[in-house]
N, C-alpha and C positions, 0 to 999 in steps of 0.2 A: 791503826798505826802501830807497827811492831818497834817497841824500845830497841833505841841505836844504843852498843856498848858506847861507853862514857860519857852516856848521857844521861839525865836526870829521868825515873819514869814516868807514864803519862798519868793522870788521875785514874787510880782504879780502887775497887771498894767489892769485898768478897766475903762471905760468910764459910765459918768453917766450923769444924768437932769443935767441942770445949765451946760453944756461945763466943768463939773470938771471930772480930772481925779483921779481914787483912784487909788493910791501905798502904798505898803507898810510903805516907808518913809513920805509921803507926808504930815500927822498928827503929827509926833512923838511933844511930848509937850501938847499934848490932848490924854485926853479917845478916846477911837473909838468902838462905838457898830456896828455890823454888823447883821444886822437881815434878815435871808434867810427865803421868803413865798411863798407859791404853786403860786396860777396868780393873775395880776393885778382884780379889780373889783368883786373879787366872797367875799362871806358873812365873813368869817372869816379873811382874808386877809386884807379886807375893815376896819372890827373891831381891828385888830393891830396896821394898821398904823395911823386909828382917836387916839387909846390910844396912840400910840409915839408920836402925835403932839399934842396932850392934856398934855404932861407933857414935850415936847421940853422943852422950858423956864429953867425947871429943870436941864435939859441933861446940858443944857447950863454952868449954872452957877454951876453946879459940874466939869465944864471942859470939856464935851464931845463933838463928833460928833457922829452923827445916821446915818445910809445908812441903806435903804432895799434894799435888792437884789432879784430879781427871771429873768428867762430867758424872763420875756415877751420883747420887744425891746423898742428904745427909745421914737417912738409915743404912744407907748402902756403906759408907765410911763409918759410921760409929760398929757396925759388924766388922768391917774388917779391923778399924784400930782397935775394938776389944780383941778378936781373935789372936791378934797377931803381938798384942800386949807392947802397940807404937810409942811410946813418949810423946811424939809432935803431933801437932792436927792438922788436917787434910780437909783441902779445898773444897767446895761442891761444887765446882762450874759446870751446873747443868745447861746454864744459857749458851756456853763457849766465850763467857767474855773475856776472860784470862786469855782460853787456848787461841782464841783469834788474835790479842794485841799481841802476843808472843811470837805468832807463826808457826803454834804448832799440829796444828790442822791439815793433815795430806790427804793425798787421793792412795788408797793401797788397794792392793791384789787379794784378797780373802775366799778362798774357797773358788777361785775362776770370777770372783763377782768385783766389779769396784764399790769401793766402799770408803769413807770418808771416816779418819783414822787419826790417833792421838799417836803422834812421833816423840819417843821414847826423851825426854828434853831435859836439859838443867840449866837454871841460870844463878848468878851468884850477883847480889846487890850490897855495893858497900856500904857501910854503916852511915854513909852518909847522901845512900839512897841512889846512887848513881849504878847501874848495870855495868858491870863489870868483868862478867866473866858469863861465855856460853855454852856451852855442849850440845850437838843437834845428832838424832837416829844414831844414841849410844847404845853399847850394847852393857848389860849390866857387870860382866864381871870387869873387876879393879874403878869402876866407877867412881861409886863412892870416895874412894882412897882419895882419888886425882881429886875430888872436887873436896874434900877435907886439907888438901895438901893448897888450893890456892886460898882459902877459907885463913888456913894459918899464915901464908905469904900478906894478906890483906892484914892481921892483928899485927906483923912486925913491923909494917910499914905505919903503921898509927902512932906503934911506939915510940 
């Protein structure tokens, strides 16, 4: 069942870097960006999560929390959030439970072959736990920006 915007999201429960668990409760009283990417380490991927942690700091002090998710596992992401010296922690949905209640699961064209593929995604949960905001097969430059710029439209509206 993929989370309808302005709706509350459905029970879900995920293991991430750092020993944290994401639920869906577990935020509420913070923004929560959830950002789903194809794999750890490849050029595009790499270039998202430097600009999420090139403007942490920001996320921060608008209220938020960042997660990226993709099915790599959890040695796969603690390699990359050492290398890449992340702030936030990253998902392991190796089962696809995330990438499936979300919808971000496709069928892509790789190398002439189909292939069943992680679409580039973001979604933004108000502090009061309700999906709010989506982005579907973005592409990465000014990304981030737009999704820090509704992040802070959501803390003025609190105030």
């Amino acid at each position: 069942m993929t989370p309808a915007l302005n709706k509350p999201l459905p029970e879900i429960e995920a293991q991430a870097t750092g020993g944290v668990k994401f639920t869906g409760n577990a935020f509420l009283g913070k923004s929560v960006v959830l950002y789903f990417y194809p794999k750890d380490n490849t050029p595009g991927c790499t270039t998202e999560a430097m600009q999420f942690r090139d403007r942490h700091k920001d996320f921060v002090k608008a209220g938020a929390v960042v997660f990226g998710v993709s099915r790599d596992n959890m040695a796969s992401h603690d390699k990359f959030k050492q290398a890449l010296e992340l702030p936030f922690e990253l998902i392991a949905d190796t089962e696809e439970k995330l990438c499936h209640m979300f919808g971000v699961v496709k069928n892509k064209i790789m190398y002439g072959k189909k292939v069943k593929g992680i679409e580039r995604s973001t979604f933004l949960i108000s502090p009061t736990g309700i999906l709010v905001g989506e982005w579907r097969g973005i592409k990465v430059a000014g990304h981030v920006d737009e999704v820090l710029k509704a992040v802070k439209g959501l803390k003025k509206e609190a105030a």
